[in-house]
N, C-alpha and C positions, 0 to 999 in steps of 0.2 A: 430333431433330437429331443429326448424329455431330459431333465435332470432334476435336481436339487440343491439348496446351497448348506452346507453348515455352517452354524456362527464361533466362533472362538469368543471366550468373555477374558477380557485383557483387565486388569487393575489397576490403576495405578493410588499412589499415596493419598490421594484426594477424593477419589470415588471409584466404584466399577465403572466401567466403558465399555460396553457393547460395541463390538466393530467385526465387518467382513471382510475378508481377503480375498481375493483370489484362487490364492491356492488350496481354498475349500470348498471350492465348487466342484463337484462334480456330475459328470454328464454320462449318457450311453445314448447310443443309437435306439430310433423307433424302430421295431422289425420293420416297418415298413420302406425303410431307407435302401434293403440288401434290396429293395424293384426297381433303385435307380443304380445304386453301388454294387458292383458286382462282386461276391466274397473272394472270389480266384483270383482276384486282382489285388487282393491284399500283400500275397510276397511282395508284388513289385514296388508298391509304396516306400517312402522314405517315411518313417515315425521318427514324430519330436519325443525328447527326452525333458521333463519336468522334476528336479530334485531326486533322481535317479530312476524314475520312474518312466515307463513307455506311453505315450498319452496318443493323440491322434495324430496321422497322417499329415506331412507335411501340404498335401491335398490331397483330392480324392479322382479317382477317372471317372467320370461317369457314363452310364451307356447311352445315354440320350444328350445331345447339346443344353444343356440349364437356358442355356442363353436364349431359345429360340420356345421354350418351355413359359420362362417368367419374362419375357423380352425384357429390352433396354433403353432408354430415353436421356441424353444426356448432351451436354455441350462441355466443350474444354477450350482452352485457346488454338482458334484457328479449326477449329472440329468440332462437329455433331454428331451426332447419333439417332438413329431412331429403330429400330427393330420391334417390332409388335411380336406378341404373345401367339401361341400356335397350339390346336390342341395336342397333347402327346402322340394319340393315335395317330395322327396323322405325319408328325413326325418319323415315327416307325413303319408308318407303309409305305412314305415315301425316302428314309433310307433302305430299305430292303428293295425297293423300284430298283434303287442304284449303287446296289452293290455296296455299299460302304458297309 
Protein backbone atom coordinates (compact mmCIF):
# COMPACT_ATOMS: atom_id res chain seq x y z
CA UNK A 1 0.00 0.00 0.00
CA UNK A 2 1.48 3.70 -0.51
CA UNK A 3 -0.47 6.46 1.36
CA UNK A 4 -0.22 9.64 2.97
CA UNK A 5 -1.40 11.21 6.29
CA UNK A 6 -3.05 14.64 6.63
CA UNK A 7 -2.69 16.71 9.78
CA UNK A 8 -5.71 18.63 11.25
CA UNK A 9 -4.52 21.84 13.37
CA UNK A 10 -6.95 21.68 16.48
CA UNK A 11 -6.77 25.06 18.96
CA UNK A 12 -7.38 25.07 21.87
CA UNK A 13 -7.66 28.48 24.47
CA UNK A 14 -3.99 28.16 25.37
CA UNK A 15 -2.15 27.32 22.30
CA UNK A 16 -2.46 25.53 18.65
CA UNK A 17 -2.01 21.78 19.02
CA UNK A 18 -0.91 19.93 16.05
CA UNK A 19 -2.52 16.50 16.29
CA UNK A 20 -3.16 13.31 13.96
CA UNK A 21 -6.04 11.20 13.71
CA UNK A 22 -6.85 8.53 12.07
CA UNK A 23 -9.39 9.28 10.13
CA UNK A 24 -7.03 11.28 7.90
CA UNK A 25 -5.03 8.83 6.82
CA UNK A 26 -5.40 7.92 3.66
CA UNK A 27 -4.16 4.97 1.61
CA UNK A 28 -4.63 3.28 -1.96
CA UNK A 29 -3.26 0.13 -3.36
CA UNK A 30 0.33 -0.18 -5.21
CA UNK A 31 -0.57 -1.45 -8.79
CA UNK A 32 1.44 -3.83 -8.00
CA UNK A 33 -0.89 -5.49 -5.42
CA UNK A 34 -3.88 -6.42 -8.36
CA UNK A 35 -0.45 -9.57 -8.94
CA UNK A 36 -1.41 -10.80 -5.83
CA UNK A 37 -5.30 -9.55 -5.36
CA UNK A 38 -7.24 -10.33 -7.93
CA UNK A 39 -9.78 -7.34 -9.30
CA UNK A 40 -12.91 -9.85 -10.24
CA UNK A 41 -12.77 -10.85 -6.81
CA UNK A 42 -13.65 -7.59 -5.75
CA UNK A 43 -17.79 -8.04 -5.93
CA UNK A 44 -17.34 -10.79 -3.65
CA UNK A 45 -15.57 -8.80 -0.85
CA UNK A 46 -17.51 -7.63 2.11
CA UNK A 47 -16.24 -3.56 2.38
CA UNK A 48 -16.07 -1.73 5.70
CA UNK A 49 -17.82 1.38 6.00
CA UNK A 50 -15.92 4.42 7.81
CA UNK A 51 -18.13 7.72 8.48
CA UNK A 52 -20.32 6.77 5.51
CA UNK A 53 -17.78 6.18 3.37
CA UNK A 54 -16.65 2.66 1.57
CA UNK A 55 -13.01 2.08 2.76
CA UNK A 56 -11.32 -1.50 2.35
CA UNK A 57 -12.27 -4.86 2.17
CA UNK A 58 -13.17 -6.54 5.22
CA UNK A 59 -10.07 -8.90 3.67
CA UNK A 60 -8.76 -9.72 0.78
CA UNK A 61 -8.57 -13.48 -1.14
CA UNK A 62 -5.54 -13.67 -2.37
CA UNK A 63 -4.23 -15.84 -5.39
CA UNK A 64 -1.31 -17.26 -3.68
CA UNK A 65 -1.21 -18.53 0.07
CA UNK A 66 0.57 -15.08 1.93
CA UNK A 67 1.47 -17.53 4.47
CA UNK A 68 3.75 -19.82 2.60
CA UNK A 69 5.05 -16.56 0.56
CA UNK A 70 6.28 -14.44 3.94
CA UNK A 71 6.11 -17.75 6.23
CA UNK A 72 5.37 -18.02 10.00
CA UNK A 73 7.29 -18.52 13.18
CA UNK A 74 5.35 -18.32 16.30
CA UNK A 75 4.41 -20.03 19.75
CA UNK A 76 1.04 -19.62 21.62
CA UNK A 77 -0.15 -21.67 24.63
CA UNK A 78 0.34 -25.28 24.08
CA UNK A 79 1.27 -24.58 20.18
CA UNK A 80 3.92 -23.62 17.75
CA UNK A 81 4.50 -22.90 14.56
CA UNK A 82 6.98 -22.94 12.30
CA UNK A 83 6.45 -22.58 8.26
CA UNK A 84 9.49 -21.24 6.34
CA UNK A 85 9.27 -18.70 3.57
CA UNK A 86 8.93 -20.35 -0.22
CA UNK A 87 9.68 -18.68 -3.45
CA UNK A 88 6.35 -17.47 -5.24
CA UNK A 89 7.28 -19.37 -8.38
CA UNK A 90 7.45 -22.15 -6.93
CA UNK A 91 4.32 -21.92 -5.23
CA UNK A 92 2.48 -21.41 -8.50
CA UNK A 93 4.14 -24.37 -10.30
CA UNK A 94 3.43 -26.33 -7.66
CA UNK A 95 -0.37 -25.37 -7.16
CA UNK A 96 -1.05 -25.69 -10.91
CA UNK A 97 1.01 -29.53 -10.34
CA UNK A 98 -2.21 -30.00 -8.31
CA UNK A 99 -4.91 -28.61 -9.55
CA UNK A 100 -5.86 -26.22 -7.03
Amino acid sequence: MTGHATTALLTTTDAPLPSRSPRYIFTRLAPITRSIFHQGDDPLLSYLNEEGQTIEPEYYAPVLPLVLVNGAEGIGTGWSTSIPNYNPRDIVVNLMRTGA
